[in-house]
C-alpha positions as CSV (number, residue, x, y, z in Angstrom):
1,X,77.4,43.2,-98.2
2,X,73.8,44.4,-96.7
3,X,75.1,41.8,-93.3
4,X,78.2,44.1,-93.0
5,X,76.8,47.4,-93.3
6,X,74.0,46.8,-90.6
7,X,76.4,45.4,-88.2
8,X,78.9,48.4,-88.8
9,X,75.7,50.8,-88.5
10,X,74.7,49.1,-85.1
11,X,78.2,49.2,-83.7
12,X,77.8,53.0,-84.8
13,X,74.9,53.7,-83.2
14,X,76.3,51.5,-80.0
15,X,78.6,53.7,-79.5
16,X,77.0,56.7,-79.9
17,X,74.4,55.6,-77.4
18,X,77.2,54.8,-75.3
19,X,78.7,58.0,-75.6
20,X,75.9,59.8,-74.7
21,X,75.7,57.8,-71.6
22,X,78.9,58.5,-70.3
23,X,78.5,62.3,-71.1
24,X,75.3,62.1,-69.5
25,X,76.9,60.7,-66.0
26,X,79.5,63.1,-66.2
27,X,77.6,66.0,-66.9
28,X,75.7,65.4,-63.3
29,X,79.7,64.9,-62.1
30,X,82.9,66.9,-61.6
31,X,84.5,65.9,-64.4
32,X,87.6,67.6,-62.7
33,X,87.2,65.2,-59.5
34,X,87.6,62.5,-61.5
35,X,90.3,63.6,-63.8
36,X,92.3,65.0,-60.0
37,X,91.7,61.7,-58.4
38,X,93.7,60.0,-61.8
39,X,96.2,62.6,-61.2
40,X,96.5,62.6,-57.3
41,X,96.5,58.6,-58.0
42,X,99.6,56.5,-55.9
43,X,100.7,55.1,-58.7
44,X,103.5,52.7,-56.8
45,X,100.3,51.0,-56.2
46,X,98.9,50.8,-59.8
47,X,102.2,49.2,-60.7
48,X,102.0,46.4,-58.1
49,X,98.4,45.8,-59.5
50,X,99.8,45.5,-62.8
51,X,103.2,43.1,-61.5
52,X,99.6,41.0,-59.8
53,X,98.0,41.0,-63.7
54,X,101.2,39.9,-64.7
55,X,102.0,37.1,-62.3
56,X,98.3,35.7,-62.3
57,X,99.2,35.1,-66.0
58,X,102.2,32.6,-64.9
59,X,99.5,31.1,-62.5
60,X,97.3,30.3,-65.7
61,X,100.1,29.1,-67.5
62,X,101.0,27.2,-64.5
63,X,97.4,25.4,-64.2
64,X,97.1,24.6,-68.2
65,X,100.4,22.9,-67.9
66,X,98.9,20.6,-65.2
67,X,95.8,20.1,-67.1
68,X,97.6,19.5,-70.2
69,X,100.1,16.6,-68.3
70,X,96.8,15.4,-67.1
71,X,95.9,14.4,-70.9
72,X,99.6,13.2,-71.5
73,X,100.9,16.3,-73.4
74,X,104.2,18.6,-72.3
75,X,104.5,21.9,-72.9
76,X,107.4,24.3,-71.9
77,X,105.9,26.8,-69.6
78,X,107.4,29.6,-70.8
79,X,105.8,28.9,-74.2
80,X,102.3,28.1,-72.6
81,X,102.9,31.7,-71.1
82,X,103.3,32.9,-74.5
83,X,100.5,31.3,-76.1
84,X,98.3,32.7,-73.1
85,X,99.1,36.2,-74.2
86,X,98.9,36.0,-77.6
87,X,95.2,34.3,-77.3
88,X,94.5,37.4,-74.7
89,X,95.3,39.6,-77.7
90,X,92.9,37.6,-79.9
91,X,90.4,37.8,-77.0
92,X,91.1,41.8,-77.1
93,X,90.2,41.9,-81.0
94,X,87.1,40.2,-81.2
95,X,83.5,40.6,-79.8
96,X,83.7,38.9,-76.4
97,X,86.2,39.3,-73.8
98,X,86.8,35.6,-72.4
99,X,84.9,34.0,-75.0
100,X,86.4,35.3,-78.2
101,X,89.5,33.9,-78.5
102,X,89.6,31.3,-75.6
103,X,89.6,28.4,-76.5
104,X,90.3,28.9,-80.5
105,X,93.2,31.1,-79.8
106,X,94.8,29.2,-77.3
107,X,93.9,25.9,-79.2
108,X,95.6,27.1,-82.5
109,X,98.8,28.5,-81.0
110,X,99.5,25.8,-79.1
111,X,99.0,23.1,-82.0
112,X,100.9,26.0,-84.2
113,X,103.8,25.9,-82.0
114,X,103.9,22.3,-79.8
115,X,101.9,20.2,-81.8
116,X,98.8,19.3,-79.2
117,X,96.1,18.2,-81.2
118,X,92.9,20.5,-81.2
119,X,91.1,18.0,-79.5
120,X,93.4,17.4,-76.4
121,X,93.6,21.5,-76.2
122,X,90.2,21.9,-76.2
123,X,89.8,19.2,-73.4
124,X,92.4,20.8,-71.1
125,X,90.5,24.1,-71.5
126,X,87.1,23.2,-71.2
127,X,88.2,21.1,-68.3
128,X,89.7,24.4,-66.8
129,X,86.3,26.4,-67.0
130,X,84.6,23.5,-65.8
131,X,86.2,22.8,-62.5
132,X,86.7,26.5,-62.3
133,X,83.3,27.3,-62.4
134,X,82.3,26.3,-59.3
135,X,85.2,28.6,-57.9
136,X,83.8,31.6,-59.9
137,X,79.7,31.1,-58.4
138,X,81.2,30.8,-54.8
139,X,82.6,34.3,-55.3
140,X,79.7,36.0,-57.2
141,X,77.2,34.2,-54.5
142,X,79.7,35.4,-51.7
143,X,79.8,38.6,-53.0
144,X,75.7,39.6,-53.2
145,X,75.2,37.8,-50.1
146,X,77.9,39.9,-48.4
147,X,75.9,43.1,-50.1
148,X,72.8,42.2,-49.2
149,X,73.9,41.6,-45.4
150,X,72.9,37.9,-45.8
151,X,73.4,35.9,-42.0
152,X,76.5,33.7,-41.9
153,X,74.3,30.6,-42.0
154,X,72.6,31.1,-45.2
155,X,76.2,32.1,-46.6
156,X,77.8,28.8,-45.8
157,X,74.6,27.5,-46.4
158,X,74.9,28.8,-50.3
159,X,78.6,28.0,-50.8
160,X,78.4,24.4,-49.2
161,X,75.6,24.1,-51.6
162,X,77.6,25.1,-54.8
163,X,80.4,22.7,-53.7
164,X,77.8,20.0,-53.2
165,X,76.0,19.9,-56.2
166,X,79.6,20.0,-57.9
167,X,80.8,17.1,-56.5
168,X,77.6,15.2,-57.0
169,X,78.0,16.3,-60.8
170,X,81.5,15.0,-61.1
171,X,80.8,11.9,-59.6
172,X,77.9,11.5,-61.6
173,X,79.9,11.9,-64.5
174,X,82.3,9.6,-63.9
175,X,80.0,6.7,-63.1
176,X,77.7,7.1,-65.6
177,X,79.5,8.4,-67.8
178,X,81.9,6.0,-68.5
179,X,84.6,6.2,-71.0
180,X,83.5,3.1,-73.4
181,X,80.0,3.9,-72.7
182,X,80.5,7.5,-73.5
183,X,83.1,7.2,-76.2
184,X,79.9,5.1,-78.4
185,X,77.4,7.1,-76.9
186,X,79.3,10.4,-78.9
187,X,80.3,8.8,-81.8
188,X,76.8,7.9,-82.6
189,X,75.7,11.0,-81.8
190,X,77.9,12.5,-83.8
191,X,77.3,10.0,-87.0
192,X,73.7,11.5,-86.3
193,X,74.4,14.9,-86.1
194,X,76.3,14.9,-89.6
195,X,73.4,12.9,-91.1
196,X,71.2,15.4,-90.3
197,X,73.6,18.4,-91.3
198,X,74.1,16.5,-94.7
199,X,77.6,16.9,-94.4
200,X,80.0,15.6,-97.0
201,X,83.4,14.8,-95.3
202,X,85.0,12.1,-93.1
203,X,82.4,10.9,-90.4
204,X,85.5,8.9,-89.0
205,X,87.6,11.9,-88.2
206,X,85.0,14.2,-87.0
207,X,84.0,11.2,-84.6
208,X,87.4,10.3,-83.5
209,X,88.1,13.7,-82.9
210,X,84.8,14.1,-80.8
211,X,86.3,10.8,-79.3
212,X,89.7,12.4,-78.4
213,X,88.2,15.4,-76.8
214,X,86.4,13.6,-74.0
215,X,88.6,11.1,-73.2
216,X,90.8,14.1,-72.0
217,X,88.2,15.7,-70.5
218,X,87.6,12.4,-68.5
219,X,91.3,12.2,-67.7
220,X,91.4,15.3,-66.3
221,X,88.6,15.2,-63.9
222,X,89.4,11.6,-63.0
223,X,92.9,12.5,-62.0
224,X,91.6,13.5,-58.5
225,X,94.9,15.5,-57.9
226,X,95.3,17.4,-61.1
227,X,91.5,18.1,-60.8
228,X,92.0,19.5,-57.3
229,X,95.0,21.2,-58.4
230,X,93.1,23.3,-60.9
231,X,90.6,24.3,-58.7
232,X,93.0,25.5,-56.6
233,X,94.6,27.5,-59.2
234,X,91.5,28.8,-60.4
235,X,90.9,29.8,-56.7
236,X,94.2,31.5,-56.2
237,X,93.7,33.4,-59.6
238,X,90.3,34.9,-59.0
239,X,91.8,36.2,-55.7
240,X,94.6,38.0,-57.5
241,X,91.8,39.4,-59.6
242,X,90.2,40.5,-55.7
243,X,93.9,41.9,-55.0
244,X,94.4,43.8,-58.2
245,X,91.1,45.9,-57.8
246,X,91.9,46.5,-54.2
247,X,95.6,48.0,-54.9
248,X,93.6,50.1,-57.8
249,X,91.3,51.4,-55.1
250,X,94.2,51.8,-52.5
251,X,95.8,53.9,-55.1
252,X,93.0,56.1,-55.3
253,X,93.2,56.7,-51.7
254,X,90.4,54.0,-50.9
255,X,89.3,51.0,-48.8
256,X,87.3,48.9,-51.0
257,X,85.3,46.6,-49.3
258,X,85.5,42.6,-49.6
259,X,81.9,42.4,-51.0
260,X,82.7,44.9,-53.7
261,X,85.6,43.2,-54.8
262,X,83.9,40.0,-55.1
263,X,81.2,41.3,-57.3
264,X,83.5,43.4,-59.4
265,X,85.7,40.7,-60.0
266,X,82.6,38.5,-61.4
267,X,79.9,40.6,-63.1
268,X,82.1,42.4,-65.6
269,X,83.1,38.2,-66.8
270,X,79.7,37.7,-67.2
271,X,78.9,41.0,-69.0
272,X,81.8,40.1,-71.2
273,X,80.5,37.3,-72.7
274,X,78.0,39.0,-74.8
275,X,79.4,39.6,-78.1
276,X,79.0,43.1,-79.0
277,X,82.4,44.9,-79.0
278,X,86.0,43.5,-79.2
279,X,87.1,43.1,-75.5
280,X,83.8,43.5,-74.2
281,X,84.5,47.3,-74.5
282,X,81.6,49.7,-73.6
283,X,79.7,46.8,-71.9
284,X,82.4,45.7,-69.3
285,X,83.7,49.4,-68.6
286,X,79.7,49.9,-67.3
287,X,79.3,47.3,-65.2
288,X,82.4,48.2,-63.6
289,X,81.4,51.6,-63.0
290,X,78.1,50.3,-62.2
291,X,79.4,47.8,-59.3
292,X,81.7,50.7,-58.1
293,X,78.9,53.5,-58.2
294,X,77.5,51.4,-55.1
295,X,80.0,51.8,-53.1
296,X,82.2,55.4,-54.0
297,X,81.2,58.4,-55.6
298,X,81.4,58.2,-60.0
299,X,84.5,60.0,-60.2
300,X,86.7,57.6,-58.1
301,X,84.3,54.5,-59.9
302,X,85.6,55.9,-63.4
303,X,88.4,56.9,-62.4
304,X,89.0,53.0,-60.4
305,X,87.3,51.7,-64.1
306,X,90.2,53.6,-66.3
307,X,93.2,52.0,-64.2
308,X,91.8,48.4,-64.3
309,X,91.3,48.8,-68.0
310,X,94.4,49.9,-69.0
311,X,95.9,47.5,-66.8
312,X,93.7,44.3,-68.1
313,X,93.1,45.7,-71.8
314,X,95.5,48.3,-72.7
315,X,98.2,46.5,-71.6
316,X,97.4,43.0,-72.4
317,X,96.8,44.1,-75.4
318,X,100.4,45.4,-76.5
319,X,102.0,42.9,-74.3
320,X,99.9,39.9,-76.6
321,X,101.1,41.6,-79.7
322,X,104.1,41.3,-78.9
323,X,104.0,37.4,-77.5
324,X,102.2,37.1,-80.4
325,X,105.0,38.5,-82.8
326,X,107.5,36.6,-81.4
327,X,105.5,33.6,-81.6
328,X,105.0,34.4,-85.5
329,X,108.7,34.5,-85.8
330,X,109.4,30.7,-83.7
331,X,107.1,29.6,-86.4
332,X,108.6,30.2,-89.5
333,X,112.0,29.4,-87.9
334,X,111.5,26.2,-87.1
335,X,109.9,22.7,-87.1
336,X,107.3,21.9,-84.3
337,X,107.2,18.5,-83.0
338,X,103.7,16.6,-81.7
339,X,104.6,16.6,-77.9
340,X,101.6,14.1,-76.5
341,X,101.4,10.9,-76.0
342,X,98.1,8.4,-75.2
């Protein structure tokens, strides 16, 4: 009882502090400018940012269907498009923004609804951050180097590197890392693990399911094609993330630079991570104003910050409730099926 009522008192006094931020910023700041620029706003172009929000989510359906074939599991797309937004809600209700519900969420909905096994869900998800990261350091390197006025040369310099080093990693995962070698290797790790916890429970399970896990993630990065396939996705999806701020900014009657976009689209992901609020709220909505303060004056960043939130929070947030409603209701009206196969 003590826990609760500290973390409720510091999540008062977080947002107190926070409060007293923002009023700070806008007392040295027209508070009209900012609410004029909202009003003034093209909003044609606000709605083809939020049709980009919406179509990158049928990307990222698109890619976990690939990833889960790669493990030998088949999903309808329009339910893995479901299941996306319902786990986006989940991530909008608990303390970190990407973190929070993905993977549980996604995990349990799909194994709620298709039958994947948590461990092959898990594997396809992981492996999606995984080969993805690479994708996601390219742009965040890109984009300080572009601030910073970095020469071309030490820019490919940094992003051949990235690619480099996760190449060498893959391969050096799949050689050493073999999947007999590793598949012993885990399990005794994991008999180990338990000893030490003292569990009580079924060793077996727990180390087949460890088992189960990384054979699918070894699938997936051994499949040379799905693996490249994913990256590319990722790719295309953080660009769409690079579009959407730019139609916020056109909207507002501005020319956001490449550099900006790049950062924008990576520090706030980072900043989410850090469980303190549900949706990374407070935490996210400043490093977006931050990264925009560099480049425009605060009204337009806050203004620029209110748009992408209500397009990537507000809305996401109704439209998972209500994947997540109808989900609820496929549930209790019928009988789901395990759809994967070794």
């Amino acid at each position: 009882m003590i826990f609760h009522v500290k973390k409720v008192l510091f999540l008062v006094l977080f947002l107190v502090c926070l409060g007293a931020v923002v009023l700070a910023l806008l007392s040295h700041e027209d508070l009209y400018g900012m609410l004029r620029a909202l009003r003034d706003a093209d909003y044609r172009f606000v709605l083809l940012a939020l049709f980009t929000y919406v179509f990158s989510t049928v990307l990222w359906s698109i890619r976990w269907q690939i990833s889960l074939l790669a493990v030998g599991c088949t999903a309808r797309l329009r339910d893995l498009y479901l299941v996306i937004y319902g786990s986006i809600f989940i991530n909008n209700i608990t303390p970190m923004m990407r973190a929070g519900g993905d993977p549980f969420g996604r995990m349990y909905l799909l194994r709620k609804i298709r039958g994947v096994p948590y461990s092959s869900s898990l594997a396809t998800i992981m492996g999606e951050h995984a080969l993805g990261t690479p994708v996601f350091f390219s742009f965040l390197a890109l984009g300080l180097l572009m601030y910073f006025k970095a020469p071309l040369l030490l820019m490919t310099s940094v992003l051949v590197g990235i690619w480099v080093i996760t190449v060498i990693m893959m391969l050096f995962f799949l050689r050493f890392f073999g999947r007999k070698k590793a598949i012993k290797w885990i399990g005794r790790a994991a008999t180990r693990v338990l000893k030490l916890l003292r569990r009580s429970g079924s060793k077996t399970e727990v180390v087949k399911g460890i088992e189960s896990f990384y054979k699918g993630a070894y699938k997936i990065i051994r499949r040379w094609k799905s693996a490249l396939l994913i990256i590319a996705l990722s790719a295309v999806l953080w660009i769409f993330d690079l579009i959407r701020l730019f139609l916020i900014f056109k909207a507002l009657g501005c020319s956001a630079p490449l550099s900006m976009l790049l950062l924008a689209s990576t520090f706030p992901t980072i900043a989410g991570l850090i469980p303190l609020l549900p949706g990374g709220l407070g935490l996210v909505d400043a490093t977006f104003i931050s990264i925009f303060r560099l480049f425009f004056p605060l009204n337009i960043a806050i203004a620029a910050t209110v748009i992408e939130r209500a397009i990537s929070f507000v809305f996401s947030t109704f439209a998972g409730a209500g994947a997540l409603s109808y989900l609820g209701i496929r549930l209790w009206s019928k009988k789901i099926k395990e759809t994967c196969h070794s």
